[in-house]
Every structure is written in structure tokens, then in C-alpha cells.
N, C-alpha and C positions, 0 to 999 in steps of 0.2 A: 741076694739081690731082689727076690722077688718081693721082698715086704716092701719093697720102693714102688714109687706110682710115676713107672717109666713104662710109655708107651709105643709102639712102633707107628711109623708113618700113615699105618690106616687106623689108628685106634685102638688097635690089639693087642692084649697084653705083649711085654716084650720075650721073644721065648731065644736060644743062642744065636748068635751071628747076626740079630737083625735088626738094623739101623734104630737111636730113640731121639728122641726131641723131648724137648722143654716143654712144659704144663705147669703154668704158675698157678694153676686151680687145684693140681691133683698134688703140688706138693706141698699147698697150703695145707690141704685137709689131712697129706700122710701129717705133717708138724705139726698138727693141730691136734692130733691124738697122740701124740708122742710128745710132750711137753718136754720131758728130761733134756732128750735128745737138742731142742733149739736151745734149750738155757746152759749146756755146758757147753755148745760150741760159742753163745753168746758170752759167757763169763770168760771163756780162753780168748777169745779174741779183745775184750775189753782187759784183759790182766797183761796181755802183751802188748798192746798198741798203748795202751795205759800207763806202761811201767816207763816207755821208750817216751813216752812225753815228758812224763815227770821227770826222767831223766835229765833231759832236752830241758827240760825249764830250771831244772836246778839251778844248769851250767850259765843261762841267762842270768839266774838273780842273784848267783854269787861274784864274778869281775869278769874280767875281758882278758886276765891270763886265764883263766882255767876254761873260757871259752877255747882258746887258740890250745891250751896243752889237752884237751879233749876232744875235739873236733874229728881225729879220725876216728877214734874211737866210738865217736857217735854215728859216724858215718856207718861205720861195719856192724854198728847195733842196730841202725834202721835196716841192713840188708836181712842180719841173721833175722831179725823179728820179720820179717813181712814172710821170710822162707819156712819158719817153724808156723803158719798159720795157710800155709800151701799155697795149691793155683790162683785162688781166684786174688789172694792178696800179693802173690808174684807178679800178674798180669798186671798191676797197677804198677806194680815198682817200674817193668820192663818200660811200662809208657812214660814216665815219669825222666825213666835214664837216656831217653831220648830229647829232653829238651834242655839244653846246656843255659837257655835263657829264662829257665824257672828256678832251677836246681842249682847249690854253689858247686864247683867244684868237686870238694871232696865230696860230697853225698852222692855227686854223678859219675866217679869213680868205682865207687860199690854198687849200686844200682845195677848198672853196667852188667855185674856181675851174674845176675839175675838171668842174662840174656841164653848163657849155657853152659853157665860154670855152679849151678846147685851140686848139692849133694846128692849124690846116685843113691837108689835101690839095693837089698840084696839080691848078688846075681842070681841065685838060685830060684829067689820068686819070678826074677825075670824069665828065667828060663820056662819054668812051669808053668806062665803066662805063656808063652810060645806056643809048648807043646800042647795045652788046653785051647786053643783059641784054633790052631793047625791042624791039630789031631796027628800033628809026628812030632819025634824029638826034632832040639837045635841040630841034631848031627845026621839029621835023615833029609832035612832040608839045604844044610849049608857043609859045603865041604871042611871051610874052614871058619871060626867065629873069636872075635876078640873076646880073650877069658874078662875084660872088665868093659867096661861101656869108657866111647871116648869122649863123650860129652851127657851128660845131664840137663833135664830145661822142664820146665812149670810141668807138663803135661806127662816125659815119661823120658828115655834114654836112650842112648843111640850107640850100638854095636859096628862095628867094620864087619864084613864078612864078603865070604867066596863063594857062590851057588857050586854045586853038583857040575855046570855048565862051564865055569869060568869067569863068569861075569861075577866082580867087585860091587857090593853091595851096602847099603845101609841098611840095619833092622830097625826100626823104632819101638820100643816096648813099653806101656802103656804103666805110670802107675798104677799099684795096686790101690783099692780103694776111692778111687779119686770122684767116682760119681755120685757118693751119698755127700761126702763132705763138700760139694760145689753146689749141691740140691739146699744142704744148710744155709752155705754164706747166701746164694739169691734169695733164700726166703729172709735173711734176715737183713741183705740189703734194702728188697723191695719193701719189708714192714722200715725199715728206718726213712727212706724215701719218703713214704706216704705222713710222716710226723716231719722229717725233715722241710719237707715242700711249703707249707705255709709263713714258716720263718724264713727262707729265704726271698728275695724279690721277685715279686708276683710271674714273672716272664720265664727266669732261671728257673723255677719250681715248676712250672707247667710240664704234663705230663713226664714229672721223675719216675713214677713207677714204670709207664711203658716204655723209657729208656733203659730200663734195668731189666727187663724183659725181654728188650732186642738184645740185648749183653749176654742174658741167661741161653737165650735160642740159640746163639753164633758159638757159645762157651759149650754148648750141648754138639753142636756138630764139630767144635771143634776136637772133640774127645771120640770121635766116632770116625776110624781109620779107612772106614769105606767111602764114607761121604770126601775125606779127605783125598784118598786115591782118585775118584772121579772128579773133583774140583781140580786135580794137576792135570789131569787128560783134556778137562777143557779149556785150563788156561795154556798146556800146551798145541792145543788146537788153533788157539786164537794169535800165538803168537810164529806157527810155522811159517811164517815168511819173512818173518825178523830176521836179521843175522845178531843183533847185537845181546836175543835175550838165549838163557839156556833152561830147560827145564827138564828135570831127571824123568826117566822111564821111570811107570810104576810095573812090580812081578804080582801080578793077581792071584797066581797058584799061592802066594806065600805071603800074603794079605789077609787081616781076620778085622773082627772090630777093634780090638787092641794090639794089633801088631802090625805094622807099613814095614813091606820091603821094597827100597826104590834105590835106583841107580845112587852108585858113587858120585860125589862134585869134588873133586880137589879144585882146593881156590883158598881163597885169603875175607876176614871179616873186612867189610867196606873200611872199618876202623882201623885195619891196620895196614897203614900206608905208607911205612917203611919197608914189609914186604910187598907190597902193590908197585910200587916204586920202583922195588930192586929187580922185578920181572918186566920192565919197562912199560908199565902200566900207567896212565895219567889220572888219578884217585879221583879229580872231580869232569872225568870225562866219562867215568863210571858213574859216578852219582848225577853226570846229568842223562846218562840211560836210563838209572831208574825213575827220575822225575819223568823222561816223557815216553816210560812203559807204564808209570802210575794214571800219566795223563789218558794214554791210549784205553785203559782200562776201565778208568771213569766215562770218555764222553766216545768212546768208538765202540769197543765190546759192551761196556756194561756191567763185565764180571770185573771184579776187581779185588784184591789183596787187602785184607782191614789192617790187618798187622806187619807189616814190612820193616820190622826193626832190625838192627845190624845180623843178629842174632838168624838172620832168616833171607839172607842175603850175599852173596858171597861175588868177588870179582874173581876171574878165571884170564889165568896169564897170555889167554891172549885175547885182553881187553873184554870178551863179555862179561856179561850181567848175571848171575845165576840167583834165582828164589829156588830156596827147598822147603817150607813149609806152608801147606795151602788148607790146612784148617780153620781159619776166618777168612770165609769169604763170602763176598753180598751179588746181587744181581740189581741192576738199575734199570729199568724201563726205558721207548726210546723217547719220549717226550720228558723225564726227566735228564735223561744227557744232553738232549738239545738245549735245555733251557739252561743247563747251567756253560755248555760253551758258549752260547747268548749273552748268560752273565759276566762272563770273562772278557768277553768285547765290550758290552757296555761301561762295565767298571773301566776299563781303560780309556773310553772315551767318555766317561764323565757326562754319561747320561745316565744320570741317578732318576729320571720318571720312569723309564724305561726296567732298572735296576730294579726299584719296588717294585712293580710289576712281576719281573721275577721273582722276588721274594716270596707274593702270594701265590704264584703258579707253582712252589716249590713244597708250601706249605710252612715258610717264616712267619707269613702274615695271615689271618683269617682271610678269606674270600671277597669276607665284604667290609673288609677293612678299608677307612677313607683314607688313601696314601697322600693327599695332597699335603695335611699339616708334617707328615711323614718327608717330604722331599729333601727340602731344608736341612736337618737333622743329617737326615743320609751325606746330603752334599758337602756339611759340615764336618763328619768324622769321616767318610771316606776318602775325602779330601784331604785332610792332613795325612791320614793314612799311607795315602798314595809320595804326596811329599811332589818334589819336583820332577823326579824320574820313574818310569818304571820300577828299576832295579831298589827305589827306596822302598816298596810294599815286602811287607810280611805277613803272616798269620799273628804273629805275636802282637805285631802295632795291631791290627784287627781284634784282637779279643779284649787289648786295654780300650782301645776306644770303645768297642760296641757294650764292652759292661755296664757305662754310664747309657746308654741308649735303652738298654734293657729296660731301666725306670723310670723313664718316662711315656716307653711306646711299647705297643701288644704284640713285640718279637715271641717267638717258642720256636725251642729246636727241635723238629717232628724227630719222633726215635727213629726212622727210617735213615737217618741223616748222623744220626751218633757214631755210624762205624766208616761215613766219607770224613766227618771231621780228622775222628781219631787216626784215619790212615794219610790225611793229607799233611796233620800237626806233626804225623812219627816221620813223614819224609821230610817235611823241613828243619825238624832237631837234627833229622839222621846228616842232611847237609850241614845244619849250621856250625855240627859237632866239626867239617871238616873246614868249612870254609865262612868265617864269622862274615862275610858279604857276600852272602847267599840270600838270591831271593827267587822264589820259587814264580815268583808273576811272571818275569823276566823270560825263564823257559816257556812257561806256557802261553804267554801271548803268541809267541811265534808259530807255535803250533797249532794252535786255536786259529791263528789268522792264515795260515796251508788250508789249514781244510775246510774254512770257510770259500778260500776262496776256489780251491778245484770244486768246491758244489757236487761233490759225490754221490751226494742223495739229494732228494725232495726236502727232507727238514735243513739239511745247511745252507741249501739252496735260496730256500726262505727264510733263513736268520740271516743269510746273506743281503736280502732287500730291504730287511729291520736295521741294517748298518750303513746300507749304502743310501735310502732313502729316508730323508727325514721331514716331514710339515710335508709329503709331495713333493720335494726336491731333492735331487739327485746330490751327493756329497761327496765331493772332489778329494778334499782333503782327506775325507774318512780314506777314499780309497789307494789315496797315496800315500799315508801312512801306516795302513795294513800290508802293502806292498813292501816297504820299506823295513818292518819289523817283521815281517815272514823272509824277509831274504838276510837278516842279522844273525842269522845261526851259519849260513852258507850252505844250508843243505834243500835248498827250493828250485826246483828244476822246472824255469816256469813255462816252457815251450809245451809240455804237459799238458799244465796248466791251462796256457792259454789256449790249446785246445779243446778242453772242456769246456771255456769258457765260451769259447766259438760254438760248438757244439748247443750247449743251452740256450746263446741268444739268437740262435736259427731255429730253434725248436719253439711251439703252439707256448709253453707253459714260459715261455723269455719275453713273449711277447710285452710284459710291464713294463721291463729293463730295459728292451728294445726303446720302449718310445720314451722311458726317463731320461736316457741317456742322448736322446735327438733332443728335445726338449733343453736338457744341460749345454752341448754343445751348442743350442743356437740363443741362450739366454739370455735378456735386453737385449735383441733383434744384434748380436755381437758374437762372431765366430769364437768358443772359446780356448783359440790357438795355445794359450802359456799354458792352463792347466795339464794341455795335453803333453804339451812340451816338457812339462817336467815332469809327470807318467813315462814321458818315453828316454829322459835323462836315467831314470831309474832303473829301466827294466832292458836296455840299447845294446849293454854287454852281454847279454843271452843270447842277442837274438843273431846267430851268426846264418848268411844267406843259405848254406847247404841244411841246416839243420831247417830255417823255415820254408825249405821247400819242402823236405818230409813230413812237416808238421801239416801243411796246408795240402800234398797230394792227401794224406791219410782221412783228414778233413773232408775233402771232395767224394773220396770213393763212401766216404758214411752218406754224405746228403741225400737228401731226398727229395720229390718235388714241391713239398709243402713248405722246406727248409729254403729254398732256391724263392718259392714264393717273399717268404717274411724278409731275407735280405733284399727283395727288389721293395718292399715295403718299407723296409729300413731306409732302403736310398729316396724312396720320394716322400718319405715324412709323414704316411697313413698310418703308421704304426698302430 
């Protein structure tokens, strides 16, 4: 291992047990002395992916029976080829067998398979990996250990076992090998990238190498079982007040760089929903857990799951959510999660100036890009996109329209953003594999429109008056319709709510809202009685007498004399 130029987190050569990261300079330069080595993993990956094309194209240029009497068979040759050329070309398959609207059928049958049905290891090196990485045998560590691995997957294999303790465990055991041949394909990714890039359309090319760099980075921590152990402590940190999600304990004593011991999940793959079913589990009441633990992950923690494919997911019989695999995963800043739950409001209200905005705040558009010729366009594909309903948006119609967009206008997708596509595209194949009218908007507007509107913080607070205020006036409609799509799930509990909401507009920092909203109500010198009226048609079943007295004593004992000020302000119209 050490003729590789893998470094620990301060720069230091890497010496046992200690965390390594990706250097796409230092494994340029091991490749770069070592010529052999790139040209025969180069020639076996063009002799396999080469042979499974020609194949493939045969079956095109000779009829349409030998398409149809060949088709599985091509199907189980693209699995076995992407498996006999390892991780980094399984991790494409895996992504691939999640989108039932790219793939036919039978190719996304075998695909599939990829998820954690590979070919095992011999146990013996597994074991030796154990005891090397532990410093004890399997039998000093575990009382009892499944003599054969019960699943297989891109990175390494997975044992049942019984602690010393009693506690029911999973071991994961790391392929042998696996970090020089991953150190190959990125080097030989990123060299095809940088030749690739300019024959593609100028926008789609933009920075491909440093998209294969953020791939190579998240692929490096992903093979690194410490990094992995601490990424489940904090996405089980983040989600302890859930009930609906599960996330396994990690055993640290019995944790190495290539070997994770964590808690047992019995449960069932999302895909299979004849077992999900027969435990009286409702399959896509599951998958709308995990769209909005995906959502929560994205625009409220930040930390979030790149890979969430079946394979790494599991329903538990009594209705939760279970992830077991937290090797890819990213951290979001909070001014990038504000802007994209911004975006999710804007795009449903079809305010595309707004929209490009975000796009350059995000890093789609250069800074000083002039969005004005830009709007149009947006308004043009987002708009069919969208269709008449929410529930018509997908990901899918988004990538056909915006690929014609791409050439005409200076879109790039910053590599920072490569593993929220990939992990938003693998949750909507994961749905659409269950429910072909599935749309992931659908979920997330309602959610997006809760917590804009409890205004939990300072930034939703203020994405909150980018939505409700528009030109300087106040939007009735905007807010009767977020009202209206936050309470379409049924789980909006707006007395809450509207405390909070009481709360902000008596407070120094409401005071804008305060007087948009006096301003609204008295507009062309005309009380305006119906808007409110049907504000209060909407929201009249909640509001039951005992419940808004507790809402409004609880209210009163917070105020303060400042708050007590700005509502007599509110009432004479100084705002």
C-alpha cells in the first residue's frame, strides 16, 4: 500500500488505521510513473465495455427477432461486465437501476442486481481482513459469525453475527484490493473527462473534471469505515426526534478502516412490496418517508445521503424507514439550503426572475451573468415542465427540457451539486420504480411551505417575505395557496404555527410584515374583508376555542413590552 500516494487528513503519509482522501495530483503523478499499470487497467476496461457494445450492436444490425430472443441475455451481460471491472463501474450500474425511465425493463432487472446481490469474496481473506484491521480473531470478537456473507455489494460484504454481549450485529468487510483499482479508474476517468469536455456542448463539459473529483473524494470516504461510522452518529443525531426514521448503532471497539460493526435492521428492500404489504405496511407511505427525510437532509440539516438506492434502504414492519449505508455523504452550508428551499417556492409560483436569481446564487449561472435574455427560456421549459399541476413535475421532464437549454445559455453544474442531483434523481427512480405517478414536487412543496411558514429561523423567515411580498406588495394569493398546499398532506398543525407566526409579527425584526400586511388590508382605501375571508375558510377547522386559548395564553406569558408596543402600532397604522 505504500507505493500509493494516499494521504491522511493532514498530509501525512498514510500509516494503519488512519482516515485517506483523494489527491488527484498525487495520483496523477503515482500514474504517471507507472505507465503499465494505467494501460492495462485501460485496455481491460475498453476489452469489456467494448466486447458488451459490439455485442449490443450486433443484435441491432441483424432483425428484431434476435433482438427480442437476446435481450435477457444482453441484459445479464451488461451486469456481469460492469461487475468483472469492479466499484467504480458497479456504482454506475447501481445509479442507473434506479431509473426505470431511462433503462428498458429487462436491463433494470439486472442492474438491480448490482444493489447487493454481487459475487462475494473468499471468506478466509475476509476473515484476515478482520483480524488484521482488529488486532483479534472473528472468534475473540463475535460469539457467533455467519460461516458465508449474507449479502455482497460494490465495496465489500456483509456477515450476521452475535457480540460476546448478545447484541445481533452486521460486520461489513471491506474488499481486498479495492483502493489501488478505484485510484486507476478516477485517474482514468478524469484524463477521459478533460478530452471528453470539449466535444460535448459547451455547458454539459464545463468543469467535467472537477465533477469527477467530487466523485473521486466521496468514493475515497466512501471506502473509509471510520469516516463512514461517524457519518451514521451524525445523521443519527439529526434525525433523534423522528419517529418515522431508524438508524443502526455503530460498535466502535469493533470498527477498523475496513471493517464496520453496526447494529442488526431486519426489514424488507423498499422493492419489495409483497413482503412490505404482507406486514401491513403501506409501500409508498414508506417512500414518502424517505422523500421527506431526503428533503429534511437537504434544506434543514444539510448533511444528507448521496446514494440512497433500494439497496441501502429498508422498510421495518412497523412502518419506519431504515438507511444502513452512510458512506456517501455531503454537507451543505446554510445559505446554500436556504436558496434552494427559495427555489422550490419560486418554481412553483412561476416566478422564473426570482428562479434565475437562484440559479446564480447557487452557482448554475456565472455572477455576472445577464439573466434577463435568460427569463423567457426559463419561463418556456419550466413551464411545460411544470404542466398544469404540481403533481405533473419530475426530474425526468427537467433534464429533457433543460438539455435543449444548455445550448443556448451559460448553465454548468458546479461539482459541488453532482452528488444533490445524483441523490435526488436516485430518490425519484427509487419512487417511480413503485409508483409510475410519482412526483417528487408534490411532496416537497408541502414541506418546503411548513417551514417556510413556521419561520423557525432568520433565513426562512426572510425567504418567507421574498414569497409573500412582491413589486412592495403584499400577496394574498401567494399566502393562500401555501397555506392550502402545507395542509394537503394533513400533517400541519397550524395553531403552532400561528403562534410563531404571532410571535414574529410582535417582534422588532416583523416589523416590515407588520405594516405590508396594514397596508394589504387597507388597499384602494377598501377594507380587504374576502381575501381574509377565505384565509379564514381555510384554516377555521383548526382553530377550535380551547385549543386557541392555550395558544394565545402561551403567546401572552412570552410577550414583552416592546412586542405589546408594535401590536398597539399595528393597530393605529404607524407600523
Amino acid at each position: 500500500m505504500s507505493q500509493y500516494q494516499f494521504v491522511a487528513d493532514d498530509g501525512q503519509p498514510l500509516r494503519q488505521g488512519r482516515s485517506q482522501r483523494y489527491d488527484p495530483q498525487a495520483t496523477a503523478k503515482y500514474c504517471r510513473y507507472r505507465p503499465w499499470l494505467v494501460f492495462w487497467r485501460a485496455f481491460t476496461i475498453f476489452w469489456y465495455l467494448g466486447g458488451f457494445v459490439l455485442r449490443f450492436l450486433l443484435d441491432r444490425w441483424r432483425n428484431v427477432n434476435v433482438i427480442e430472443k437476446n435481450k435477457l441475455r444482453r441484459a445479464a451481460d451488461l451486469r456481469q461486465t460492469l461487475t468483472k471491472l469492479g466499484t467504480t463501474f458497479i456504482k454506475v450500474g447501481q445509479a442507473l437501476s434506479t431509473r426505470p425511465d431511462l433503462i428498458q425493463k429487462d436491463f433494470l432487472a439486472e442492474l438491480v442486481k448490482l444493489q447487493d446481490r454481487l459475487p462475494p469474496f473468499n471468506n478466509a481473506t475476509a476473515f484476515a481482513i478482520i483480524e488484521e484491521d482488529l488486532d483479534r480473531t472473528p472468534e475473540e470478537i463475535y460469539r457467533e459469525i455467519s460461516p458465508h456473507p449474507i449479502a455482497a455489494a460494490s465495496l465489500g460484504q456483509v456477515y450476521q453475527a452475535i457480540l460476546h454481549s448478545g447484541e445481533k450485529v452486521a460486520v461489513k468487510v471491506q474488499r481486498p484490493n479495492l483502493r489501488p483499482t478505484i485510484t486507476l479508474d478516477l485517474h482514468l476517468m478524469r484524463w477521459a473527462a478533460s478530452w471528453i469536455a470539449p466535444w460535448l456542448p459547451l455547458n454539459i463539459g464545463h468543469d467535467l473534471t472537477l465533477i469527477v473529483d467530487e466523485f473521486g473524494t466521496k468514493l475515497f470516504e466512501e471506502i473509509d469505515y471510520f469516516n463512514e461510522a461517524r457519518n451514521a452518529e451524525i445523521f443519527a443525531t439529526n434525525f433523534r426526534d423522528d419517529p418515522t426514521v431508524k438508524v443502526p448503532e455503530i460498535y466502535w471497539r469493533y470498527t477498523g478502516l475496513r471493517v464496520l460493526t453496526l447494529e442488526w435492521i431486519d426489514g424488507f428492500k423498499l422493492t419489495d412490496t409483497e413482503s412490505i404489504e404482507a406486514v401491513g405496511v403501506d409501500p409508498n407511505e414508506v417512500i414518502k418517508i424517505g422523500v421527506i427525510s431526503g428533503l429534511k437532509q437537504l434544506l434543514e440539516f444539510g448533511f444528507f445521503h448521496a446514494d440512497p438506492h433500494p439497496g441501502n434502504l429498508f422498510a421495518l414492519s412497523d412502518g419506519r424507514m431504515a438507511y444502513i449505508d452512510f458512506g456517501m455523504m455531503d454537507q451543505l452550508d446554510e445559505y446554500t439550503k436556504e436558496t434552494l428551499a427559495a427555489s422550490v417556492v419560486h418554481l412553483i409560483n412561476r416566478d422564473f426572475y426570482q428562479l434565475a436569481d437562484d440559479f446564480k446564487a447557487l452557482g448554475f449561472l456565472a455572477s455576472d451573468t445577464d439573466i434577463t435574455p435568460i427569463i423567457p427560456a426559463l419561463e418556456k421549459v419550466l413551464g411545460n415542465a411544470m404542466g398544469e399541476k404540481v403533481k405533473d413535475f419530475n426530474f425526468k421532464t427537467i433534464t429533457d427540457e433543460f438539455s435543449e437549454l444548455m445550448y443556448e445559455y451559460p448553465f454548468r453544474v458546479p461539482a459541488k451539486f453532482s452528488l444533490i442531483i445524483r441523490s435526488l434523481i436516485t430518490q425519484e427512480g427509487l419512487a417511480l420504480t413503485l409508483d409510475p405517478e410519482f412526483s417528487i414536487v408534490e411532496i416537497a412543496y408541502p414541506y418546503v411551505a411548513k417551514r417556510l411558514l413556521r419561520g423557525e429561523s432568520a433565513a426562512m423567515r426572510r425567504r418567507l417575505l421574498e414569497v409573500l411580498i412582491q413589486d412592495g406588495k403584499f400577496k394574498w394569493e401567494r399566502l393562500e395557496n401555501m397555506l392550502a398546499i402545507a395542509q394537503s398532506d394533513g400533517n400541519l398543525d397550524l395553531l403552532p404555527t400561528a403562534q410563531l407566526g404571532l410571535q414574529y409579527l410582535l417582534s422588532e425584526e416583523g416589523r416590515y410584515l407588520r405594516q405590508q400586511i396594514l397596508l394589504a388590508l387597507t388597499e384602494n382605501d377598501r377594507l380587504h374583508t374576502q381575501e381574509v375571508q377565505r384565509l379564514w375558510d381555510l384554516v377555521k377547522d383548526e382553530f377550535q376555542p380551547h385549543r386557541i386559548f392555550d395558544v394565545a395564553w402561551n403567546t401572552i406569558k412570552e410577550i414583552s413590552s416592546e412586542q405589546v408596543t408594535a401590536l398597539m402600532t399595528l393597530g393605529n397604522g404607524k407600523g
